[in-house]
C-alpha positions in Angstrom: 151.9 -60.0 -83.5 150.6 -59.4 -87.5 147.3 -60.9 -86.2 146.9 -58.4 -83.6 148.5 -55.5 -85.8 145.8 -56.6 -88.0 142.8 -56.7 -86.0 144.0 -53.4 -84.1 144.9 -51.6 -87.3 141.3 -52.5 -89.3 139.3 -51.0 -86.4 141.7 -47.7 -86.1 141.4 -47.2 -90.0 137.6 -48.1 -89.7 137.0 -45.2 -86.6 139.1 -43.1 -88.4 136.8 -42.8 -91.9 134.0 -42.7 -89.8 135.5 -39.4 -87.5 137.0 -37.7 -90.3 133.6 -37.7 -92.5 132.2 -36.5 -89.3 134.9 -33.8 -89.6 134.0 -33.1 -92.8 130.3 -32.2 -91.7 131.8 -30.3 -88.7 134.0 -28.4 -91.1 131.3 -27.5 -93.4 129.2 -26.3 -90.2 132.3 -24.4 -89.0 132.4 -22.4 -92.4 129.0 -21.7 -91.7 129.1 -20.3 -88.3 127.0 -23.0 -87.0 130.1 -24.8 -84.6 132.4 -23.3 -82.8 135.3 -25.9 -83.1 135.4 -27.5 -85.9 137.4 -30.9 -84.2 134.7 -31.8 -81.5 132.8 -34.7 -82.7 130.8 -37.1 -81.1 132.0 -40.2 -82.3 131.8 -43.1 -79.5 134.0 -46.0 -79.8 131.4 -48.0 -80.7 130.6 -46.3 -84.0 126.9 -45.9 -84.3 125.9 -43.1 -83.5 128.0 -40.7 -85.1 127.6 -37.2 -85.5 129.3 -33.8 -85.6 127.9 -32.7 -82.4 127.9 -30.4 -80.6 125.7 -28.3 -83.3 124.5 -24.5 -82.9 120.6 -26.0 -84.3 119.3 -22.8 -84.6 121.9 -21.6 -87.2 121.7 -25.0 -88.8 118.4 -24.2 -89.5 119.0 -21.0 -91.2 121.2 -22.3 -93.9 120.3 -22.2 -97.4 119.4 -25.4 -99.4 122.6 -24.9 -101.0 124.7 -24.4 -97.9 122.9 -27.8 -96.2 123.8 -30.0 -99.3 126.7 -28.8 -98.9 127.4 -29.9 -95.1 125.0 -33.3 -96.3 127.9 -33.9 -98.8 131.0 -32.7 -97.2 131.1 -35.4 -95.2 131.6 -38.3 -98.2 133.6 -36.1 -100.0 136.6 -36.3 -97.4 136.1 -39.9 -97.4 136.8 -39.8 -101.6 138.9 -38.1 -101.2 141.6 -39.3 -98.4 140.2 -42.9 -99.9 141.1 -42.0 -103.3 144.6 -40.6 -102.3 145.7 -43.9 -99.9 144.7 -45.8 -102.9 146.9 -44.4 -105.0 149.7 -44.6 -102.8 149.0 -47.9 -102.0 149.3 -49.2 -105.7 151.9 -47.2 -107.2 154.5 -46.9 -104.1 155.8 -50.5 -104.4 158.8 -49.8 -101.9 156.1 -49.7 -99.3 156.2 -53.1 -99.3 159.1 -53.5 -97.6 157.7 -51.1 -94.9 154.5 -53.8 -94.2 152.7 -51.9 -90.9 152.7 -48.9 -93.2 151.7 -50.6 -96.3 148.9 -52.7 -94.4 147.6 -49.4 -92.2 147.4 -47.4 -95.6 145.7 -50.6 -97.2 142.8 -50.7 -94.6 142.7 -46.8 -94.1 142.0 -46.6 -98.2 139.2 -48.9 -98.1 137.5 -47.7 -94.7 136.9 -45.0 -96.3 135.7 -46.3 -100.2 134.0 -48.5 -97.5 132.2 -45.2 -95.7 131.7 -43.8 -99.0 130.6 -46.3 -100.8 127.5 -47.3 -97.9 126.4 -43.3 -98.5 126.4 -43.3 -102.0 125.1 -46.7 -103.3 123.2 -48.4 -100.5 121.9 -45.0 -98.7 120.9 -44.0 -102.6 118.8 -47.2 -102.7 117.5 -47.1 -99.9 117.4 -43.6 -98.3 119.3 -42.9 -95.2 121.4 -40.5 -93.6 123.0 -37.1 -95.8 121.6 -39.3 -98.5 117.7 -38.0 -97.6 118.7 -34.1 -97.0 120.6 -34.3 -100.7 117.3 -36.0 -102.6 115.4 -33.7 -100.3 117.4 -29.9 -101.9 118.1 -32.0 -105.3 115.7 -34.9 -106.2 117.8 -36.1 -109.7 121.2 -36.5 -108.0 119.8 -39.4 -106.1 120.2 -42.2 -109.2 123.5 -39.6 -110.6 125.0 -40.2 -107.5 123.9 -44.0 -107.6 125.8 -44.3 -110.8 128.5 -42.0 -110.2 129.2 -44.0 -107.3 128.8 -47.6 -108.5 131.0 -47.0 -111.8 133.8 -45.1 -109.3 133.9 -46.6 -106.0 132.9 -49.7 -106.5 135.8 -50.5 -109.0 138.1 -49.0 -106.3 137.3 -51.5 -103.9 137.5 -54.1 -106.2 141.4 -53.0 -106.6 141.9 -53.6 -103.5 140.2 -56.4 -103.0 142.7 -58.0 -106.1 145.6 -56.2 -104.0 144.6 -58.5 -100.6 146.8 -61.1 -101.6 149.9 -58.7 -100.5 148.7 -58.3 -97.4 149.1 -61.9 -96.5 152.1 -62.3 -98.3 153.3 -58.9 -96.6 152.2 -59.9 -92.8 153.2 -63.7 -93.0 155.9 -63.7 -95.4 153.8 -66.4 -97.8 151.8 -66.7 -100.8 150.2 -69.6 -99.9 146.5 -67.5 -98.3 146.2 -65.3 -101.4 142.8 -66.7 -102.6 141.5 -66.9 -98.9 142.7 -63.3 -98.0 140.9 -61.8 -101.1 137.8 -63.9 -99.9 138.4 -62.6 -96.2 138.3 -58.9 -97.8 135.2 -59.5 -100.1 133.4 -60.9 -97.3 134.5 -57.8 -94.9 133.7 -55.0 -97.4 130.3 -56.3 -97.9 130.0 -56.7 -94.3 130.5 -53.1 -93.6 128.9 -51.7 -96.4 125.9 -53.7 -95.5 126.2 -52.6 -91.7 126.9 -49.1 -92.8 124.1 -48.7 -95.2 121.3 -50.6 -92.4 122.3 -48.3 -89.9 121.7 -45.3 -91.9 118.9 -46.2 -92.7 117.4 -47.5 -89.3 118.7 -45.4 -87.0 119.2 -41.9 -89.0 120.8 -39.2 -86.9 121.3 -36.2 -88.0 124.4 -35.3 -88.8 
């Protein structure tokens, strides 16, 4: 049963950083009067392929360079931001402990989302790909800001977690015998993603 919880929890917390910073370009394009509802996103189960869709192009189009780094950023800035918050909770509510499929969801939600954010802002800055190309595009010198910005902030972040996967083993299996092999199992899953992530962009841009 934690196995499964587990496995069905990391894909939910995955497809859920990947909607909501579609949502976060939809939004932007809602503001903008270039979407009619805000909440319909194409985001397959699958994942790739992502996007805010459907898309009024024409209006999309018309926006200022200011107004389209703003939908090109909007997107990783939800994913900060709900990242940053789950974080927090995560490491400073210890009583959630004793509540494991909450502390474990909120554990995996948090870094999905450093996860999503992180494949925009350091690999898609090395390597241009998705909102990463429209924001060097509007503002060339945010590309190796952002790089940094990124690397000195996010990065860390994961890397808390990453110290924190021991819990999770001790939390599902009631041991603290996997410690070392869970914070290896993380490592090697957040540089899986990021990895994925980041090639994806890069290879098969859509625009969103």
């Amino acid at each position: 049963m934690s196995t499964f919880y587990l496995v069905v929890s990391t894909y939910v917390a995955l497809y859920l950083a990947i909607w909501m910073h579609e949502a976060g370009h939809a939004l932007a394009y809602w503001r903008f009067g270039c979407k009619e509802n805000f909440w319909k996103l194409r985001v397959p189960l699958y994942l790739f392929g992502s996007s805010p869709a459907p898309v009024n192009e024409a209006c999309a189009t018309r926006l200022n360079p200011s107004q389209q780094l703003i939908v090109a950023a909007s997107g990783v800035v939800v994913n900060c931001l709900f990242g940053a918050f789950a974080l927090l909770i995560v490491l400073s509510i210890d009583s959630l402990v004793a509540i494991p499929f909450v502390y474990v969801f909120l554990y995996l939600f948090s870094l999905c989302h450093l996860l999503e954010a992180g494949s925009y802002l350091v690999i898609n800055s090395l390597f241009l790909g998705g909102d990463m190309t429209l924001i060097v595009e509007h503002a060339p010198r945010a590309r190796w800001l952002v790089f940094v910005v990124a690397a000195l902030i996010l990065l860390p972040a994961i890397a808390l977690l990453i110290h924190e996967a021991p819990r999770i083993g001790h939390v599902l299996f009631s041991t603290d015998a996997v410690g070392s092999t869970w914070q290896l199992g993380v490592s090697v899953f957040s540089g899986f993603i990021m990895i994925a992530m980041g090639i994806a962009r890069v290879l098969f841009t859509v625009d969103d």
